[in-house]
C-alpha positions in Angstrom: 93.4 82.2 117.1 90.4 81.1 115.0 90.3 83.9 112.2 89.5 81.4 109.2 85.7 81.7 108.8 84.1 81.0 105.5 82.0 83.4 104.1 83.8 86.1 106.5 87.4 86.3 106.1 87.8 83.2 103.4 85.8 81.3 100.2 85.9 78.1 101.1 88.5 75.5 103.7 89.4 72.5 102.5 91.5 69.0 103.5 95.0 68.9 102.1 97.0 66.0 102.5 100.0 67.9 102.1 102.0 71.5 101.9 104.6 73.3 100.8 106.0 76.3 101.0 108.4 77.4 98.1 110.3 80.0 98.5 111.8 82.1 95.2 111.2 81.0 91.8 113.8 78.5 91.6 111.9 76.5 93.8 108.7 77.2 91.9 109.8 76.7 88.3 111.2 73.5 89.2 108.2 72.0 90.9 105.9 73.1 88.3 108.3 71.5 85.7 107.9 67.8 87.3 104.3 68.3 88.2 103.5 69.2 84.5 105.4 66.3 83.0 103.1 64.0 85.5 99.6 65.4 84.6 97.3 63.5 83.0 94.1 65.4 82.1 94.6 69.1 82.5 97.0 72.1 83.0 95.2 75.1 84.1 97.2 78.1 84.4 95.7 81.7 85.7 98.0 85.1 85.8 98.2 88.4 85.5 101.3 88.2 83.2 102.2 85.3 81.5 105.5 84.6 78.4 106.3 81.7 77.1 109.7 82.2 76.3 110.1 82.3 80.3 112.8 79.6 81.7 112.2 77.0 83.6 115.8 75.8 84.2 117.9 79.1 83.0 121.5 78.4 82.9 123.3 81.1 80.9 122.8 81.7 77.4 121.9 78.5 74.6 120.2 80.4 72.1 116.6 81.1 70.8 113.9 78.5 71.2 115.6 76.9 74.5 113.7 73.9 75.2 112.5 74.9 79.0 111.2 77.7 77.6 107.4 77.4 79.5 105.6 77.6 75.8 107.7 75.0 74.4 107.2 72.6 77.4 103.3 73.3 76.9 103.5 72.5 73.5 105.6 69.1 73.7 102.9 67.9 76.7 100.4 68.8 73.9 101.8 67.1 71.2 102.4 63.7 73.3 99.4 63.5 75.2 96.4 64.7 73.1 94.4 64.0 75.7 95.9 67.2 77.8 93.6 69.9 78.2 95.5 72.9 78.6 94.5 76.3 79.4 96.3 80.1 79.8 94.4 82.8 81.0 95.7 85.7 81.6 94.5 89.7 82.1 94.7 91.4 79.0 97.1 94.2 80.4 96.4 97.8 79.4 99.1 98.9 76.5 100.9 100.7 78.4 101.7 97.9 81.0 101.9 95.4 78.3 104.6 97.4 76.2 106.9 97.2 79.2 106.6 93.3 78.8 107.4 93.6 74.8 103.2 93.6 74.7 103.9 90.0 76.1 101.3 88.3 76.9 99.2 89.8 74.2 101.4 88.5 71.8 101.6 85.1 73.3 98.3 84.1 71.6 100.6 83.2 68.4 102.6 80.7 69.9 99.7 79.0 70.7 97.3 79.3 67.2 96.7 76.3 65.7 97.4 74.1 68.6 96.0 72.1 71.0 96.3 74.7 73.8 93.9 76.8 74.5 95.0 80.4 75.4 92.7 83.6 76.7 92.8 87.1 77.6 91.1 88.6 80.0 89.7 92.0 80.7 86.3 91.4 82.4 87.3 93.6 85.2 86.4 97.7 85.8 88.6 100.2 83.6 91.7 100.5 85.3 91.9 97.5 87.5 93.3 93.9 86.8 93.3 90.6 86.9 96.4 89.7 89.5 95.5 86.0 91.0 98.7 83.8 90.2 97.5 80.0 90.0 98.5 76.5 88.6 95.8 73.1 88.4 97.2 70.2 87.7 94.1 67.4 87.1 92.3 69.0 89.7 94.8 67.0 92.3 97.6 69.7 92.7 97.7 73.0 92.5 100.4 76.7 93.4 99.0 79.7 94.3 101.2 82.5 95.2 102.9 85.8 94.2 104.6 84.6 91.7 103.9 84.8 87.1 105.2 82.5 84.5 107.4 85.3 82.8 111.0 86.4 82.0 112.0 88.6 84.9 111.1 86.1 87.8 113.7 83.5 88.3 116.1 84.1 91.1 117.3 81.8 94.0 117.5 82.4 98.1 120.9 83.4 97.4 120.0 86.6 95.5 123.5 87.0 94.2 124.3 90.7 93.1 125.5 88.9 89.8 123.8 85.7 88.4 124.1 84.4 84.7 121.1 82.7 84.9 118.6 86.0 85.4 119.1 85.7 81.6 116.2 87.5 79.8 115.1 87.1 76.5 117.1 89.9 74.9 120.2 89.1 77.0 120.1 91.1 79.8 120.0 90.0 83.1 117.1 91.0 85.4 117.5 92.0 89.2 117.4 89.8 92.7 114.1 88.7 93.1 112.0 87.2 96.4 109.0 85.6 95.4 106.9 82.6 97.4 104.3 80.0 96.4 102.3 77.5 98.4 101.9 74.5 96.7 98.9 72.0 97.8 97.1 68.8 97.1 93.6 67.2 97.8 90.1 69.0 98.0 92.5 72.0 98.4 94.0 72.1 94.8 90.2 70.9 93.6 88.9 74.1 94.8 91.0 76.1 92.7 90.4 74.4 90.2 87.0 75.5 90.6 88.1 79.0 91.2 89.8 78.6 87.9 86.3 77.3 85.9 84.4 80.1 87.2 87.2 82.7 86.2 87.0 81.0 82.5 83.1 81.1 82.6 83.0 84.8 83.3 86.0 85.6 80.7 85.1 86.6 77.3 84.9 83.5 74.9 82.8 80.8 74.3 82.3 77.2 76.3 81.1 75.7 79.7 84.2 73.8 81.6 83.6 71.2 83.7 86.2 69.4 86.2 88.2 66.8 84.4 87.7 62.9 84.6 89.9 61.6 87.5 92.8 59.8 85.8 94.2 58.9 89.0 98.5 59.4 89.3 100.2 61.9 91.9 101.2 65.3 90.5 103.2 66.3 93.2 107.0 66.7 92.4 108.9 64.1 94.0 111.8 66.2 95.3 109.4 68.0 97.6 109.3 67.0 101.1 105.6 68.3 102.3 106.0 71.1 105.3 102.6 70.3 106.7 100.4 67.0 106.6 97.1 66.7 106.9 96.3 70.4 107.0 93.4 72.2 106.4 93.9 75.1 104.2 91.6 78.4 103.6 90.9 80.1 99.9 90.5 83.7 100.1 89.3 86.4 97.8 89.2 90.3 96.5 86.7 90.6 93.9 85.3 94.1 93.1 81.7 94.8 92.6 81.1 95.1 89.1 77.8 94.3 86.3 75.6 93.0 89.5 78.6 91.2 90.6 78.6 91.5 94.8 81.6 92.9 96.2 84.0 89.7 97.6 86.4 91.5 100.8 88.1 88.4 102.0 91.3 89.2 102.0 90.9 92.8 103.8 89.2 90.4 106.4 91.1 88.1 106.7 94.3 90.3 106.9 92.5 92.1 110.0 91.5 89.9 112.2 94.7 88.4 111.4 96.3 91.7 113.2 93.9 91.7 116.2 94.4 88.2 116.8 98.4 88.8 116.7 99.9 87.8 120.2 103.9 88.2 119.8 104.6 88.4 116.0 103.0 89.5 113.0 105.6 89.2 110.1 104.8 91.1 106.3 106.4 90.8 103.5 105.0 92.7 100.5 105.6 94.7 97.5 103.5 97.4 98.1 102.3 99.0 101.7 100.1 101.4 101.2 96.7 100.5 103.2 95.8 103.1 105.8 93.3 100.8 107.2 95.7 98.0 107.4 98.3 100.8 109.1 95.3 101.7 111.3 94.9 98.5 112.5 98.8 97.5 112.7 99.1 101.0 114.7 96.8 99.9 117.7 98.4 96.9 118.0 101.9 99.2 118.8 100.5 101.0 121.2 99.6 98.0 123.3 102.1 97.9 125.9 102.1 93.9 125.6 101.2 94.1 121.8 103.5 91.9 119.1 106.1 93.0 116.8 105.8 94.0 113.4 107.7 93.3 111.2 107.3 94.8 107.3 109.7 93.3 104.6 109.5 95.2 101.4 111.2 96.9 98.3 113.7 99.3 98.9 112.5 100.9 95.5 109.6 99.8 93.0 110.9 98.6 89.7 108.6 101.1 87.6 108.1 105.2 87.3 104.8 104.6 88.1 104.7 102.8 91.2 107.9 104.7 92.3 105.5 108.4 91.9 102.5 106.4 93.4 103.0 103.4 95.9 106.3 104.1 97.3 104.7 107.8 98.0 101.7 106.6 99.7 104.3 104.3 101.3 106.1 106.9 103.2 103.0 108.0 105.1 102.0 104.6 106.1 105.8 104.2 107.7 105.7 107.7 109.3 102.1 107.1 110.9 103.7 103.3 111.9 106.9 104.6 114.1 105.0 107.9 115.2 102.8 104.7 117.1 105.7 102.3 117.9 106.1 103.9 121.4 107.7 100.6 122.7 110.3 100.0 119.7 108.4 96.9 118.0 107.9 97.7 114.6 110.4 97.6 111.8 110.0 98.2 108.0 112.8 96.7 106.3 114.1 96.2 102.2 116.4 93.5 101.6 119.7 93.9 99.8 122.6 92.0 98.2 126.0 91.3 99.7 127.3 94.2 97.8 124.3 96.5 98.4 121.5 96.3 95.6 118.3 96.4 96.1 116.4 92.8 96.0 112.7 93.1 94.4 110.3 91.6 97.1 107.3 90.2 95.2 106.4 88.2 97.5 102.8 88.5 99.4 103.5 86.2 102.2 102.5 87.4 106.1 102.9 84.8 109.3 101.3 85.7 112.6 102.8 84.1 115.4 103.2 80.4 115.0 99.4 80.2 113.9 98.9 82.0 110.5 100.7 81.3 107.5 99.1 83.3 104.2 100.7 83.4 100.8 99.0 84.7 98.1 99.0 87.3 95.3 97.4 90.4 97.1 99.5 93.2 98.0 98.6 95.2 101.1 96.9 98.1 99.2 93.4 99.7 98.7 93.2 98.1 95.0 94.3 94.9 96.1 91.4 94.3 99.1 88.2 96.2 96.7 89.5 97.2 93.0 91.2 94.2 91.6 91.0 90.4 91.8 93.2 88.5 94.2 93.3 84.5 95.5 94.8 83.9 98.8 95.9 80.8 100.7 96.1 80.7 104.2 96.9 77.5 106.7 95.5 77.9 110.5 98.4 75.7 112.5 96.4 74.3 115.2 98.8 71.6 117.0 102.4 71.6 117.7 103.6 70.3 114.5 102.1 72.7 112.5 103.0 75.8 114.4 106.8 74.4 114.7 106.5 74.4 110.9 105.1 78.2 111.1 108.0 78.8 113.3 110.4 77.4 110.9 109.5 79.1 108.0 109.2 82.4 109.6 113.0 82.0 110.2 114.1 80.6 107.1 112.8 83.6 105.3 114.0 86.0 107.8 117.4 84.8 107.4 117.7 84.2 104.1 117.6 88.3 103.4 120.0 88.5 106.3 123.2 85.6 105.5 122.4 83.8 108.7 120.5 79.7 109.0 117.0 80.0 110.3 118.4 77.8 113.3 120.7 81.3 114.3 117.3 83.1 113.7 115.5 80.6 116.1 118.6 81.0 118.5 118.6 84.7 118.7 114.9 85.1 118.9 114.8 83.0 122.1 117.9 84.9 123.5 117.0 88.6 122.1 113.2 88.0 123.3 111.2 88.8 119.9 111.8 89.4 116.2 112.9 92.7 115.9 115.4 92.1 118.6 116.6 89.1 117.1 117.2 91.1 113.6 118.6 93.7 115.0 121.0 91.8 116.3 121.8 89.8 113.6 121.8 92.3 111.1 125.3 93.7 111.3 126.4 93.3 108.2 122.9 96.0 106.7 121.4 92.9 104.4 118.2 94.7 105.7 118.1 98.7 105.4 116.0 100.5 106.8 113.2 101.9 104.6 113.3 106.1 104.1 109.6 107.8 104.3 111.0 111.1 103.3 108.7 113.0 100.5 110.9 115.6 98.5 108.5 117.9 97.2 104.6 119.0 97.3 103.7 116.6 94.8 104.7 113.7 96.3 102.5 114.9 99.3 99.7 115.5 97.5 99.9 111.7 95.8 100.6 110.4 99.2 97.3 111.7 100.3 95.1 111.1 97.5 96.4 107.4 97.1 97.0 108.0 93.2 97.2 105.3 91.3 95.6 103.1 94.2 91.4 102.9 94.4 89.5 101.1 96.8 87.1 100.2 94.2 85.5 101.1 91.1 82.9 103.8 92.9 86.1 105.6 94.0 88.5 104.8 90.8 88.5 108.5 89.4 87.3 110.7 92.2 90.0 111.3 94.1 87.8 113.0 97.3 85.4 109.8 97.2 88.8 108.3 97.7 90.1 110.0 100.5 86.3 110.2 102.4 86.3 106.7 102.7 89.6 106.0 103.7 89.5 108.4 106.6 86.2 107.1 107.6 87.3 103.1 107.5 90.5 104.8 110.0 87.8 106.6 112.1 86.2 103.1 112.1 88.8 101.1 113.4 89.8 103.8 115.9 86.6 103.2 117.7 86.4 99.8 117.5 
């Protein structure tokens, strides 16, 4: 499988000495915590959402103004080490989106006036779209990219325990389950982004050139991390839509293509949002193939908000009905995660594996306005010996039983004995940690949104005409068909 090719289906590849794969935000927060404490010339953080009062080490309840609260970490580095050059920038969210967030992060340019850090919006992107890449530069040598933000509602651990204290939020409430994964990397790797992160700033509204910092030396990465791969070679992928004589940048969609024609036993999803018919085009052929792989889909059961309930769990539906009309030979699942006592776990994570050769995490979600409308950052490693793919391998399991109770060893075990992932969850699954997701529609409107992909653009040319829309997603199916 050879699907990494710059200037195709990625930006740029680049040497890592080491990876890691982190899986929910417990994980995350934790790393980023030590690797902060150990920079030593800059702290470059990109998001779409971003509070400070977020948690790093929640544990119940201490009062206002806890001290792992993100901004007050920031500002302590800043105050200690004045040579720290810290940066935030984040998309400056529409109103209505930021006044679900208590019109955080708009308002998280006060905690930061008058200080050393230096904090930006961002709306340099077509009306209606957003800024959704989720990275972290630590002196250029380390860096996470991922699905995951720096805000209140994120924490959770593999356990996702129906109750948990430490989901606290801000006003005392505690948040639900949450899956989220990052992949955190070192070397020419985390330099790139870094780069990716100094053009972003360039483009953004404000004033100043920034140039890489000075190399201070030191080793940023967390020392309770054992690496997952050594000596990889990792690939930086892109959506960028075409705006003010900006080409259009397609990577991802690529990349996430040839990924699925490349497939030989096992392409595994997990995703917030499935609503691609070119993607479910492409996943379709590869059911009807007698020999073809599994597919496996991991998403939410239910999206958090009214919107995205009424728009992308709609156009959801037909992507899952179009999916098992083509699974003639009983490979494809789609799958939402729940609790021990049956609530539904948010899945934020972008992650996909194919086989034991592919391993992407990033912030895209496998919809039209994440692969043309707006702008996404994507890691993906290309496992080329055996140590590498028995990593793949590994991680593939761990995630799949961690939604289902079981070790990844009893999901290694019952793949080899069932023949395949879906026989090996099916098996396993007897206790329904993993329902089964519904595609019904219950009434003419939801069709009609289904259709039209409301709420989900391709691009700018198609953002408010709805028949562009549906034109050119019928003729990238026809496409695909022939090809």
């Amino acid at each position: 499988m050879q699907v990494l090719t710059p200037g195709e289906t990625c930006w740029r590849t680049e040497a890592t000495n080491r990876v890691a794969v982190l899986v929910d935000t417990e994980a995350y927060f934790t790393a980023l915590y030590e690797a902060m404490q150990k920079a030593r010339r800059s702290i470059l953080i990109l998001g779409w959402g971003f509070d400070p009062r977020t948690r790093l080490f929640p544990d119940g309840y201490d009062g206002p103004d806890d001290p792992d609260e993100v901004g007050h970490v920031l500002l302590q580095l800043a105050r200690e080490r004045p040579e720290l050059d810290i940066r935030v920038l984040i998309w400056k969210s529409a109103l209505p989106i930021a006044a679900t967030q208590e019109f955080f992060p708009h308002r998280a340019r006060r905690w930061f006036e008058g200080t050393p850090i230096t904090f930006r919006l961002d709306d340099h992107v077509p009306f209606g779209a957003c800024h959704h890449q989720k990275v972290v530069v630590i002196d250029d040598r380390l860096a996470f990219c991922g699905g995951g933000d720096i805000a209140t509602d994120r924490w959770d651990t593999p356990g996702h325990l129906e109750h948990d204290q430490r989901r606290i939020m801000p006003d005392q409430e505690c948040h639900d389950p949450r899956h989220e994964v990052m992949m955190m990397v070192d070397g020419d790797a985390a330099r790139a982004l870094g780069d990716h992160f100094r053009e972003r700033w360039r483009c953004s509204p404000g004033e100043g050139e920034l140039l890489p910092p000075e190399d201070a030396g030191g080793d940023p990465w967390p020392d309770h991390v054992p690496p997952h791969l050594i000596g990889a070679r990792v690939s930086i992928a892109r959506t960028r839509p075409p705006w003010r004589k900006q080409p259009p940048v397609e990577e991802i969609q690529h990349l996430a293509l040839a990924c699925i024609a490349e497939a030989k036993h096992t392409i595994y999803l997990e995703n917030q949002y499935f609503t691609s018919p070119v993607i479910t085009e492409a996943l379709a052929r590869r059911l009807g193939e007698p020999d073809g792989p599994d597919v496996v889909l991991i998403t939410t059961g239910q999206a958090p908000s009214w919107f995205d309930r009424l728009t992308m769990d709609n156009a959801r539906g037909a992507m899952v009905w179009r999916l098992r009309a083509a699974d003639v030979f009983g490979r494809f699942r789609a799958l939402y995660p729940v609790t021990s006592a049956g609530s539904k776990i948010i899945v934020h994570s972008k992650t996909s594996i194919f086989d034991d050769r592919i391993v992407r995490v990033g912030s895209a979600n496998i919809n039209n306005r994440s692969f043309g409308f707006d702008t996404e950052i994507e890691l993906a490693v290309e496992c080329d010996d055996e140590t590498s793919r028995g990593q793949a391998t590994v991680l593939l399991n761990r995630l799949v039983g961690h939604f289902i109770g079981y070790t990844g060893d009893a999901v290694a075990k019952a793949r080899a004995e069932r023949g395949g992932l879906v026989h090996a969850i099916d098996a396993l699954n007897r206790e329904g940690r993993l329902q089964r997701v519904d595609p019904s529609r219950s009434h003419p409107f939801s069709e009609l949104i289904a259709v039209l992909h409301l709420g989900d653009p391709t691009g700018p040319s198609d953002a408010w005409r709805l028949g562009r829309r549906r034109e050119r997603l019928f003729a990238q199916a026809r496409e695909l068909r022939r090809t």
